[in-house]
N, C-alpha and C positions, 0 to 999 in steps of 0.2 A: 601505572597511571599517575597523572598528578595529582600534586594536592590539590590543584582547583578542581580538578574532573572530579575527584571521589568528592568532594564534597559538594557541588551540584549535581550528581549522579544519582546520588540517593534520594529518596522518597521525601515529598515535603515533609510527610510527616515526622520522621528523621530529623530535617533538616532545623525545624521547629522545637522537635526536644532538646536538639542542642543548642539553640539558640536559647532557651529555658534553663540550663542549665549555665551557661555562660561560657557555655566551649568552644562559641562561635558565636561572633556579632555579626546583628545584620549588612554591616559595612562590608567585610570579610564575601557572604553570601553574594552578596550585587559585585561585588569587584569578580567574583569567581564566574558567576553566571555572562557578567560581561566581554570575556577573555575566551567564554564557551563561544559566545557570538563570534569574535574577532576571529576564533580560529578554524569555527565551520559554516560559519553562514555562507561564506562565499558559495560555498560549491553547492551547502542546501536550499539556498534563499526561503527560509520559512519567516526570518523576521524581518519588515523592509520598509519601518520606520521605527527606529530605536528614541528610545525618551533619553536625551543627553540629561536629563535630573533628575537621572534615578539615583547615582551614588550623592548626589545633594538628598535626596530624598530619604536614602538607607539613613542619613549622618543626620537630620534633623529628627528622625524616627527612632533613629538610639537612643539622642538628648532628651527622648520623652519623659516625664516620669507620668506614674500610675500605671494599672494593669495592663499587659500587654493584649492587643489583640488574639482573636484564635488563629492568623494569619501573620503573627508579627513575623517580618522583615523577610517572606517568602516571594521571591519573582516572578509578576505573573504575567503572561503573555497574552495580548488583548484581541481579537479579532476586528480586523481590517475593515468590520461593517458594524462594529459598536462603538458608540461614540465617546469620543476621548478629551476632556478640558483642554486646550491648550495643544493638542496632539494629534499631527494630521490622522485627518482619517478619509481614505477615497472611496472606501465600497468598493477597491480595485475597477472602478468605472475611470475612465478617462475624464468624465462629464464631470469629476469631484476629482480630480488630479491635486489642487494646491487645496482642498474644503479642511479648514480647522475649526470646530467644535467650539461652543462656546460653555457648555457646561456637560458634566461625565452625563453618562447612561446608567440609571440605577443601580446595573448589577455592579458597575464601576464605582461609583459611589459606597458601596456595600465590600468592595473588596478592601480598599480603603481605609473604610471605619474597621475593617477588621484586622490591619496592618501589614496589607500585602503591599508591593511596591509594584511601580507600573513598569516594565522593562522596554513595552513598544511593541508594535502591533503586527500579530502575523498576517499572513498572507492565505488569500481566500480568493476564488472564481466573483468575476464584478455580480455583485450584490448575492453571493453565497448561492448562485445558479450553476449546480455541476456538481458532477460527484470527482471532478482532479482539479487540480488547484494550481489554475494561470490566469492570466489578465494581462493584458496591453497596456497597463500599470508598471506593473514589477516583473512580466514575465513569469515563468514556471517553478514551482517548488519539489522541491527532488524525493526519494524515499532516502531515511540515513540508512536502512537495511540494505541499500543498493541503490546507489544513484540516477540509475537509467531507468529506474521503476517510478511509477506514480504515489503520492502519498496518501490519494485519495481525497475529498472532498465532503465538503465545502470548506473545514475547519482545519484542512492538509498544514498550512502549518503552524497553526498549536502543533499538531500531531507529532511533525518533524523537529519541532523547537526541543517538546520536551522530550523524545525520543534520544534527543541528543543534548540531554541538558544544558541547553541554551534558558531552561524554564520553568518552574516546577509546578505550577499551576498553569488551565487555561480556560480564559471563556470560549464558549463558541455559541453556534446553533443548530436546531436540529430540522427540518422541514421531512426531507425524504429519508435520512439516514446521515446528515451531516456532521454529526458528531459520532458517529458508528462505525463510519466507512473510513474515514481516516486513522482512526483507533485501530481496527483488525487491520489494514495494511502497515500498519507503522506499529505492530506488539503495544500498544498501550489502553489505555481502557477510557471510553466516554459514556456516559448517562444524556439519556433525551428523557427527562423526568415528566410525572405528571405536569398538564399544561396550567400554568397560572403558581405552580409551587414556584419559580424565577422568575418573575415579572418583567415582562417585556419593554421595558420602557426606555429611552422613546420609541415608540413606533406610529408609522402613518394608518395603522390599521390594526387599533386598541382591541378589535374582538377576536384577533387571530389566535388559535387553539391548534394551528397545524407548526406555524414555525417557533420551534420551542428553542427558549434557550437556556440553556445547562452545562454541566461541569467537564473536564476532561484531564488526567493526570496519570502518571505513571504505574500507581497501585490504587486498590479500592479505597483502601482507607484514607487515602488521599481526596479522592472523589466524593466519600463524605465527610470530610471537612471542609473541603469548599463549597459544598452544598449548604452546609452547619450556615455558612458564616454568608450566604446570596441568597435564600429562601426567605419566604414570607410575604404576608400581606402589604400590597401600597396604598393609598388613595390615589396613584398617578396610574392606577391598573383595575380596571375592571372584572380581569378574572384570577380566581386565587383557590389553593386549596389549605386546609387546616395546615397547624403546622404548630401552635401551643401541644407542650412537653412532648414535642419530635427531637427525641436527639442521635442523629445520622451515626455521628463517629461510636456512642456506646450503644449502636446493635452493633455497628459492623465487627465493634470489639468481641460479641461475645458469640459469636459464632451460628452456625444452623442447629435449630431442634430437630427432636429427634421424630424418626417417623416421615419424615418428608417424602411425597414422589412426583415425581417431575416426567413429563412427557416431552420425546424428542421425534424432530419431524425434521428430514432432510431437505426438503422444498416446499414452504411454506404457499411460494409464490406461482410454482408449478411451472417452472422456467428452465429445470434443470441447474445442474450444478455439478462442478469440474471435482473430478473423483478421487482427487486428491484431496482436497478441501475436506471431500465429506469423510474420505478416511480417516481425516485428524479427527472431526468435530464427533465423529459416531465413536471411537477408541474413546475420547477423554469424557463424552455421556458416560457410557454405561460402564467405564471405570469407575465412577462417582458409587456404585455400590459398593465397592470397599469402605466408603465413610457411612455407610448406610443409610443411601439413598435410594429410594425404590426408579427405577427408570424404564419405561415403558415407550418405543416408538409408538406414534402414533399415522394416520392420515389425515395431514389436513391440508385440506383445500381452499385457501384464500384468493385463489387467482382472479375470483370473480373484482377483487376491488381492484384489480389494477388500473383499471378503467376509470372507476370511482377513482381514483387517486390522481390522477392524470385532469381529469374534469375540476377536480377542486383545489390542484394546482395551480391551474391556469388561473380561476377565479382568485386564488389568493394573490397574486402576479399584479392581476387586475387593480384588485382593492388598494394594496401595497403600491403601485406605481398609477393610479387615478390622475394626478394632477402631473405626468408626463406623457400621457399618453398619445400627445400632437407629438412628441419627437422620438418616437418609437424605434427608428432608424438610427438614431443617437447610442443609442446600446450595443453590449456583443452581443454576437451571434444566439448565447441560452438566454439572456434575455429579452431581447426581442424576441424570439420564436417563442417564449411561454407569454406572452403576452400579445402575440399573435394570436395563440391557440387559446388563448384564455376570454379574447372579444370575441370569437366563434362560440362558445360555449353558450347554449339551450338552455332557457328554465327548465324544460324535460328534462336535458341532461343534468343540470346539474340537482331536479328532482331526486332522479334515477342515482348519481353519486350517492344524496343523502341516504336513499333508503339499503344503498350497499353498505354504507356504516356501520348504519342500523344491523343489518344482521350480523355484522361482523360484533359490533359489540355483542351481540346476543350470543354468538359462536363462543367465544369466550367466556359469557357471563358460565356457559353451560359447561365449558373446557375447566373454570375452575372449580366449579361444585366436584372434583374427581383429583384433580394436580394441585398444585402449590404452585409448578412456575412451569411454563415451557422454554424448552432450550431447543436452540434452532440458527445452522449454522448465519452468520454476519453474512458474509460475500461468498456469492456463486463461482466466484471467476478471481485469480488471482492479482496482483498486482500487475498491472500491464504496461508497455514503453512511454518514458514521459512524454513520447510528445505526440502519442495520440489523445482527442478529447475522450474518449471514451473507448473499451475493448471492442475488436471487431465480431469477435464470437464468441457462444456462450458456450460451455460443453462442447465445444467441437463443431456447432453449427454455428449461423450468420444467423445475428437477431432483427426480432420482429420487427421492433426500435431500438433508436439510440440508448434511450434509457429502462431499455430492460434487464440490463443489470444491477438495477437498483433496486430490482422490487422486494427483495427477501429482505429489505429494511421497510420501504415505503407502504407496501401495505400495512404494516406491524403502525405506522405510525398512524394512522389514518383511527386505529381502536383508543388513542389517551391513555396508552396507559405504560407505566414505566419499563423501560428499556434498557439494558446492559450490553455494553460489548466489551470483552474480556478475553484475552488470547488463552489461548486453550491447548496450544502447540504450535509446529512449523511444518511445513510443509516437506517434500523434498528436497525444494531450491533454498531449506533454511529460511523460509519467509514467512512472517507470523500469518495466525489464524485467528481468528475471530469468533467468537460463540456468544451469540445471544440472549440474553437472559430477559424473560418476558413475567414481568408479574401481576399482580391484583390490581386492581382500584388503586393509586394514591397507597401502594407498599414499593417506597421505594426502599423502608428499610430491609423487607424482605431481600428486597431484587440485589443489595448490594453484596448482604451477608451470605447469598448462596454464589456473585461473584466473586467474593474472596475464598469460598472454598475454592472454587473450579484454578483460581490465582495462584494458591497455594499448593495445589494438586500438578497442574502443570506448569510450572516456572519456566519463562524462556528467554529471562535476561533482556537484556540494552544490547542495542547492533554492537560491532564492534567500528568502531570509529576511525579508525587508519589509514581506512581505503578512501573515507571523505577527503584527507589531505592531499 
């Protein structure tokens, strides 16, 4: 390997201490990271607006004096629908084709102040509607495990950037599973955190609790440090969770206590799920008693919210695009159609959604008086060909809908409460897997520190990258 590969390849975290150390200047990291871009973006297109002032930025960032950030001079790669100073951002809409930003988006501002460097924006379904990730923008973004595979969506390519170290950090978003679903098909790991611990801002629709945005990187410990250095209270946000003497990276440091048991459920969603899949994720559960983990399948039946899910989709759709809703026809295909389905939507219905919530939180509240976390495979269905929008079957049957493949995340999101997707092995075809990691109330520290066991238990490496050239 090269010296630029091994040294973008590794973990931010890594990448940080040697930058602490003086082994490596931030100049050094951006030039490497940059050269990752030149030599595979073509065939992955996950990044497809690069910040030409990034190595100005690395070189003004070295000459700093005073302490460095917890992010100093780590590349981070911004998603295509958060807004960038200076730095196109389309929403992969055509409608915002040439739109440049006049001032960052909090969580940008926040990566920032903490010394991360902005590399340029990946690539995302126009306004993060989809679980694979193309647009009439930039066209399609590839998997690095195999390039004729999907990387997943909405946040596909963060997922593919740092996949292939093009990256080492990334923002995204979460709604149905968009920081999850890209994660299990591209081996890497995303958090959809408690809603209001990453402050949404800007957003056209300040009370939204369903599309979360949060972290996504290569290891755990990763994932809590840029949690570390995005979380917290705004005044430009209205909803927020505690977050004084939270510090992310020293739980993930010190491991799970002892006594832990955890419930595992092969179909959350009752959708079924391709028997491959579950063979990885049921092996590497209830291997987890070897570190002495108590693991107990269980039955649960959340099918009932898929509906609810669907209903309060559309309404979010609604809320979030209000002042375009005369040009509805203007958008693709998954946005206009959830914004379709979102002005049909009933006060009964969307009644009826809330009080499927409602039991759902209660389901849980009662799931954890007995477990610590539920673990429950990511994706039903495996990677599937780039250039369909979504798989045609689930299990071996033709689905109910388009996006019933999505629900083994989307109901999960619909409870608030934190989320992990963390590969857990591969599959036959050598294509990572995904396992969910479901915890308390606002325990994201829990939820992180039982994904770095499950991380450390089954290791499955970076694609191999040869076949991209």
């Amino acid at each position: 390997m090269a010296q630029n590969e091994e040294i973008i390849r590794r973990s931010a975290t890594e990448i940080r201490n040697l930058i602490a150390k003086k082994d490596l200047s931030p100049v050094e990291v951006i030039e490497a990271s940059l050269q990752q871009i030149e030599k595979y973006n073509k065939k992955i297109n996950a990044v497809v607006t690069l910040n030409e002032r990034a190595l100005d930025d690395a070189k003004k960032l070295q000459s700093q004096k005073g302490e460095p950030g917890l992010l100093f001079g780590l590349p981070v790669g911004i998603k295509d629908v958060t807004p960038t100073a200076g730095l196109r951002t389309t929403f992969g809409s055509l409608l915002f084709n040439h739109h440049t930003p006049d001032k960052d988006a909090l969580i940008v501002q926040r990566l920032k102040v903490a010394g991360a460097i902005i590399i340029g924006k990946t690539n995302t379904p126009e306004f993060a509607a989809g679980g694979h990730t193309w647009n009439d923008v930039f066209g399609v973004t590839r998997n690095p495990w195999n390039p004729d595979l999907s990387p997943g969506g909405s946040t596909g390519g963060g997922a593919a950037a740092l996949a292939t170290g093009m990256i080492a950090l990334s923002d995204g978003t979460d709604l149905g599973g968009s920081l999850r679903i890209p994660a299990s098909f591209c081996g890497i790991v995303g958090l959809r955190p408690s809603p209001g611990l990453v402050p949404g801002y800007p957003s056209d629709y300040l009370w939204d609790n369903l599309h979360i945005p949060g972290p996504m990187a290569r290891t755990v410990e990763d994932v809590a440090l840029m949690l570390q250095a995005v979380c917290g209270q705004s005044p430009l946000s209205p909803l927020y969770q505690p977050t004084q003497d939270r510090d992310f990276v020293d739980a993930v440091s010190k491991g799970i206590p002892k006594g832990l048991k955890v419930a595992y459920c092969k179909d959350v969603a009752g959708i079924g799920i391709d028997e491959d899949i579950e063979i990885v994720c049921r092996n590497a559960a209830f291997e987890l008693s070897q570190a002495g983990v108590e693991v107990e399948e269980i039955d649960l039946d959340l099918s009932f919210a898929r509906q609810a899910f669907l209903t309060l989709r559309g309404y979010n759709f609604v809320a979030h695009f209000a002042k375009y809703l005369d040009n509805i026809d203007q958008f693709g295909i998954n946005v206009s159609n959830n914004l379709k389905a979102g002005l049909k939507v009933t006060p009964e219905e969307l009644g009826a959604a809330e009080q499927a919530r409602t039991k759902l939180w209660n389901i849980f509240r009662d799931l954890f008086d007995k477990y610590d976390h539920l673990l429950t495979p990511c994706m039903a269905v495996p990677p599937f060909p780039v250039e369909q929008n979504y798989p045609e079957t689930l299990a071996g049957k033709k689905m109910e809908t388009y996006i019933d493949w999505l629900a083994p995340t989307f109901v999960l999101s619909l409870a608030g409460l934190p989320v992990a997707s963390v590969p857990c092995g591969c599959d036959s075809n050598g294509l990572p897997v995904g396992m969910q990691v479901v915890g308390k109330p606002v325990g994201e520290e829990a939820v992180l520190t039982f994904a770095r066991l499950l991380q450390e238990a089954f290791p499955i490496g970076l694609p191999e990258l040869s076949r991209l050239l």
